[in-house]
Backbone as JSON, one array per atom type, in Angstrom:
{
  "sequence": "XXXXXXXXXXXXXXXXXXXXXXXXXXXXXXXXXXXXXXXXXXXXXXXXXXXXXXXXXXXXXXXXXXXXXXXXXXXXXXXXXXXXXXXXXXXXXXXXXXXXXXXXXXXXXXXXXXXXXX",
  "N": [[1.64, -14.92, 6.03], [4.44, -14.24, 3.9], [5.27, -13.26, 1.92], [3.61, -11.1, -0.88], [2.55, -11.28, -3.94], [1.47, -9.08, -6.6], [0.65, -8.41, -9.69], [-0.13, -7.48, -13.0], [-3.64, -6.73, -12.95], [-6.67, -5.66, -13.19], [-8.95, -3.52, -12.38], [-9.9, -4.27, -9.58], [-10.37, -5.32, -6.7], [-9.05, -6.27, -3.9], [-8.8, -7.36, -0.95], [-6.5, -7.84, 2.09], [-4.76, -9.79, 4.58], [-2.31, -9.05, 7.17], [0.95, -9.13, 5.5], [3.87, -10.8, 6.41], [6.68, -9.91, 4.81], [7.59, -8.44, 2.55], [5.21, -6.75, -0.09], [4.79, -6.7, -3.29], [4.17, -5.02, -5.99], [2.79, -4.84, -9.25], [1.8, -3.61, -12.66], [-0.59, -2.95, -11.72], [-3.98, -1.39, -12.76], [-6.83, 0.76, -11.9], [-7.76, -0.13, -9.54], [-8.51, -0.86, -5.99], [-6.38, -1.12, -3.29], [-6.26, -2.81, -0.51], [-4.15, -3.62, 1.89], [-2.08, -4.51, 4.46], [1.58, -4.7, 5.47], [4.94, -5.23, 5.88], [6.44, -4.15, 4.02], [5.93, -1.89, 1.19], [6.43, -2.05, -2.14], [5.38, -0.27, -5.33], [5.32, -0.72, -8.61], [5.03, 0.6, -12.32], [2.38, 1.16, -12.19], [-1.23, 2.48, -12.32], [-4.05, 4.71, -11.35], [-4.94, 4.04, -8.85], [-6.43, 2.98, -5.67], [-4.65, 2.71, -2.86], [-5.12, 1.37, 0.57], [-3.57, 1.13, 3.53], [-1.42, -0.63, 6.11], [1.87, 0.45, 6.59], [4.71, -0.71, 7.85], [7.57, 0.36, 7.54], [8.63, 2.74, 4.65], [6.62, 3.38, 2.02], [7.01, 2.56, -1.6], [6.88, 4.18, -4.52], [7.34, 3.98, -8.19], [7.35, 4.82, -11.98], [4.82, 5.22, -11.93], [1.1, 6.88, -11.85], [-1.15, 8.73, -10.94], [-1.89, 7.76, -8.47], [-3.64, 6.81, -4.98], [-3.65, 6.89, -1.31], [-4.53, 5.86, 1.6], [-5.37, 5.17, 4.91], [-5.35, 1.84, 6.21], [-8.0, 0.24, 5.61], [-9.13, -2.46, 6.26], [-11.3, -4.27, 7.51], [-11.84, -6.98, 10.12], [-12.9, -9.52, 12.18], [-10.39, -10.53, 13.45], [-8.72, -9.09, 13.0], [-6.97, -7.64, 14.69], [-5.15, -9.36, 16.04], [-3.86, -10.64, 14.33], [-2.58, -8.71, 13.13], [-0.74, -8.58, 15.89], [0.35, -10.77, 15.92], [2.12, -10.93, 13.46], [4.1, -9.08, 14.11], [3.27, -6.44, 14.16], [1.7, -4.46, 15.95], [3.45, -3.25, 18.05], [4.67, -1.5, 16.2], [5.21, 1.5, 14.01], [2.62, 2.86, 11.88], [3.34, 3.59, 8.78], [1.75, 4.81, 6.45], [1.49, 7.19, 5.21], [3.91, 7.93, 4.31], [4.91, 8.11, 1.43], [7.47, 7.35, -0.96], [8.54, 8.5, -3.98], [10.2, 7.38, -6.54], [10.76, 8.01, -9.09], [10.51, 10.8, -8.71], [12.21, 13.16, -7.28], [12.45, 16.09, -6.59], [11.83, 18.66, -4.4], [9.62, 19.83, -3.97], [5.82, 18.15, -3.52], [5.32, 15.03, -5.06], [3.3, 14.65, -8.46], [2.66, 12.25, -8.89], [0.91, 11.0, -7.14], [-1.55, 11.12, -4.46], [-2.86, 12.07, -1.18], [-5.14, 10.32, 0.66], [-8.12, 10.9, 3.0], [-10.35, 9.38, 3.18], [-12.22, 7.0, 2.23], [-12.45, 6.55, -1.24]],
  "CA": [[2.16, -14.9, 4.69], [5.56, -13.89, 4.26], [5.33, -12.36, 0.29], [2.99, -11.35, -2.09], [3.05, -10.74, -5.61], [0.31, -8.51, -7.56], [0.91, -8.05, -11.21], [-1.12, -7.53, -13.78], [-4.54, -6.68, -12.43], [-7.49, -4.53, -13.79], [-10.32, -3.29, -12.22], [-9.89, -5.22, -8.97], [-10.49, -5.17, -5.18], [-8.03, -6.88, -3.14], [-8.37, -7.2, 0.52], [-5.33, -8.71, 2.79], [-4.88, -9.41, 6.24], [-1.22, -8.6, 7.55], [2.13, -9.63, 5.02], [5.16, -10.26, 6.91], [6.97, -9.28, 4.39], [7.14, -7.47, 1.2], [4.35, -6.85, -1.01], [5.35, -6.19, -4.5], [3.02, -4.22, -6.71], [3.59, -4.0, -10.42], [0.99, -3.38, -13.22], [-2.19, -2.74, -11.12], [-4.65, -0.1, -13.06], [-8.19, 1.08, -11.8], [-8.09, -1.75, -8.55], [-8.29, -0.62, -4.67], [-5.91, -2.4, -2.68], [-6.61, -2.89, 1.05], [-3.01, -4.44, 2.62], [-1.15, -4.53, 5.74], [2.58, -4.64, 5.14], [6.17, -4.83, 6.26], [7.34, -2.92, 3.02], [5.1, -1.84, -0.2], [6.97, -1.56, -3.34], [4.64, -0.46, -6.79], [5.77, -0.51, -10.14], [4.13, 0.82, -13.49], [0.81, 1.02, -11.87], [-2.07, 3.75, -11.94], [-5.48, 4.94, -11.11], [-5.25, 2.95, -8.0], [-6.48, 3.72, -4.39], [-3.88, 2.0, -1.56], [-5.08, 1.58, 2.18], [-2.09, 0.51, 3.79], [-0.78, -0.1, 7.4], [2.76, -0.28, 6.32], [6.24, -0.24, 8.78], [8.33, 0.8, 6.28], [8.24, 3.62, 3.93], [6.27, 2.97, 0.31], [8.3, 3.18, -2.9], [6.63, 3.86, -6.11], [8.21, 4.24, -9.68], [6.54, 4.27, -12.86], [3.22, 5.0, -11.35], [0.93, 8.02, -11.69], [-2.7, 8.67, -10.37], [-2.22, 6.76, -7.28], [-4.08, 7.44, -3.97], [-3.01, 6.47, -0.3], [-4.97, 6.11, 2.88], [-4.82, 4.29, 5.83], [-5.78, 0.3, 6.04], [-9.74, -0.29, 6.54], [-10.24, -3.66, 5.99], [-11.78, -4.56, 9.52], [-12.28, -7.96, 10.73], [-12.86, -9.84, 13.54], [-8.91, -11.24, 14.01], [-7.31, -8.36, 12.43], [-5.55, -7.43, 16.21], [-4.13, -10.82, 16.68], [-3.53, -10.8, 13.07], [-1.61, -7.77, 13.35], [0.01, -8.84, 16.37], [1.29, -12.01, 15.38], [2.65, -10.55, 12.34], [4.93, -8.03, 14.82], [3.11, -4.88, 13.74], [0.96, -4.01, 16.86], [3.98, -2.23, 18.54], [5.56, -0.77, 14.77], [3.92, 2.59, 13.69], [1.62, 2.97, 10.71], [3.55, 4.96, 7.89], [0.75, 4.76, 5.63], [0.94, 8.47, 4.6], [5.35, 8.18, 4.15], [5.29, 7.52, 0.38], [8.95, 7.93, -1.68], [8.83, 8.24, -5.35], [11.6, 6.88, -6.82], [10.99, 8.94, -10.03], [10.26, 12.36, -8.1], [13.37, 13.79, -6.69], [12.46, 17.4, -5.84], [11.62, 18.57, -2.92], [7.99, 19.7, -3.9], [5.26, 17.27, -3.22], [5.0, 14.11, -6.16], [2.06, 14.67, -8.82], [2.0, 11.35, -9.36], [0.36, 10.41, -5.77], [-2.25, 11.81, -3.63], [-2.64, 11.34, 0.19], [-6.84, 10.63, 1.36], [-8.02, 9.99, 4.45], [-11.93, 9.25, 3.64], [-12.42, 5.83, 1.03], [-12.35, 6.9, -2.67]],
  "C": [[3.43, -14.07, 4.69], [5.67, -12.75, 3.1], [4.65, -12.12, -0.26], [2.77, -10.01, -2.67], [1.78, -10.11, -6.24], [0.7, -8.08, -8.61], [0.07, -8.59, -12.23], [-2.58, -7.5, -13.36], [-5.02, -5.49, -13.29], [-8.68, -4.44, -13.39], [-10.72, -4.33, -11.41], [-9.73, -4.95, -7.54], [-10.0, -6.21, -4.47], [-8.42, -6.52, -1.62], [-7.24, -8.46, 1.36], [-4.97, -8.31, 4.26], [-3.12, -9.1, 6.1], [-0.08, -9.71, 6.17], [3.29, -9.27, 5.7], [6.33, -9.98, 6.85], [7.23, -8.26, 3.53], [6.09, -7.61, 0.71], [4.93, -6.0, -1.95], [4.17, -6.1, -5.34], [3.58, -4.19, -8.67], [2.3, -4.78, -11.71], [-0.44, -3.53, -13.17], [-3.03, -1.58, -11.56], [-5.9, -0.33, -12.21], [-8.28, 0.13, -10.51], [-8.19, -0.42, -7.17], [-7.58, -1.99, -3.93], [-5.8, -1.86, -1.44], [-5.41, -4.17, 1.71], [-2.64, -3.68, 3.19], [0.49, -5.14, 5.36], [3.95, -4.19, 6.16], [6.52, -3.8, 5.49], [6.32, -3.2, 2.14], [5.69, -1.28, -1.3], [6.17, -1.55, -4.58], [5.34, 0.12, -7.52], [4.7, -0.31, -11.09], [2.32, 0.66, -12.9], [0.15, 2.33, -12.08], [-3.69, 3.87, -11.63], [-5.82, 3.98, -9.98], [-4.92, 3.74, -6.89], [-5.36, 2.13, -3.59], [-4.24, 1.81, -0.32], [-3.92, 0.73, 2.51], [-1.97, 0.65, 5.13], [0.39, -0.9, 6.74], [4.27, 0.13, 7.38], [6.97, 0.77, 8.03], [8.24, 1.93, 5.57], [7.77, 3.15, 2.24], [6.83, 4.04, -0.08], [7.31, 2.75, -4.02], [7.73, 3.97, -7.09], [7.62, 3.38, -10.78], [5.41, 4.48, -12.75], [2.74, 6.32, -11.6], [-0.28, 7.74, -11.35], [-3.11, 7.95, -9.14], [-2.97, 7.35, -6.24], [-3.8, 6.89, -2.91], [-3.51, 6.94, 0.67], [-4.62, 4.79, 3.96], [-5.67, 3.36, 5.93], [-7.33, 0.33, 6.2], [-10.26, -1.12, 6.05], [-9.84, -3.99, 7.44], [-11.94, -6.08, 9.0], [-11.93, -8.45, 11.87], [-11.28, -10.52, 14.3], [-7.82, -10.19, 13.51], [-6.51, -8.19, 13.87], [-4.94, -8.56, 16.41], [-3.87, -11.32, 15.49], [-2.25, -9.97, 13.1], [-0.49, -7.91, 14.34], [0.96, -10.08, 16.55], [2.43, -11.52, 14.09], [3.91, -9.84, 13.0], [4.8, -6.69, 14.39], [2.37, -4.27, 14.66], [1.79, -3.36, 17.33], [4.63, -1.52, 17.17], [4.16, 0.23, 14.21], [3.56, 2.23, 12.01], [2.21, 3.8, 9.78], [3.12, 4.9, 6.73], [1.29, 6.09, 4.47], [2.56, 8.72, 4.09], [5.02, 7.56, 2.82], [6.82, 7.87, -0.23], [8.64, 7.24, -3.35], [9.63, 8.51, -6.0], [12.0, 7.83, -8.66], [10.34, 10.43, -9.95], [11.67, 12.77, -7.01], [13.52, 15.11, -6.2], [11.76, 17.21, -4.93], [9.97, 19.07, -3.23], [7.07, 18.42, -4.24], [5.34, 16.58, -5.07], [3.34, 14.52, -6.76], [2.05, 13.6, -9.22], [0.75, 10.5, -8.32], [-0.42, 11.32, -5.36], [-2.7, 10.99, -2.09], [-4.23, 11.34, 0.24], [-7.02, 9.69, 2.03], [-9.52, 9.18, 3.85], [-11.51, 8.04, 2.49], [-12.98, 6.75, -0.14], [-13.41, 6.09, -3.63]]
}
């Protein structure tokens, strides 16, 4: 899959094998989303957990209450999922978020980093 689009969602569990390119995020409350990603851009979203293996660095804005760990939806083709996609040699920057409406240098309160499932 090259793109995909999530908007408008409530109170919703998403799992996705590898996107090989963007995933665009924008008005997801209360959901867990479980994607693999070139790039993860969310908009206006909140109260939402992320697992993510993403290349790239995630960009919120607009968002508050978010949470961010690393990918764990398992299955049996994710490695040759992953490596078709061209992410088996590209690192994991799950835990690199940038919020686009946080500009100081102390950590964003709109995000939180967790390793364990929420």
């Amino acid at each position: 899959m090259g793109t995909l689009y999530l908007k408008k969602l409530n109170r919703c569990k998403i799992y996705a094998g590898p996107v090989s390119g963007s995933v665009f995020v924008n008005e997801v409350l209360n959901s867990e989303v479980n994607i693999a990603a070139q790039q993860l851009r969310i908009h206006n979203s909140e109260d939402t957990t992320f697992r993510t293996y993403v290349v790239s660095d995630t960009i919120i804005e607009h968002s508050t209450r978010l949470r961010f760990g690393p990918y764990s939806h398992l299955y049996d083709l994710l490695n040759s999922d992953l490596e078709a996609s061209g992410f088996k040699e590209k690192p994991n920057n799950w835990a690199v978020i940038k919020d686009f409406n946080w500009l100081r240098q102390e950590a964003s309160p709109n995000f939180e980093i967790v390793a364990s499932s929420t």
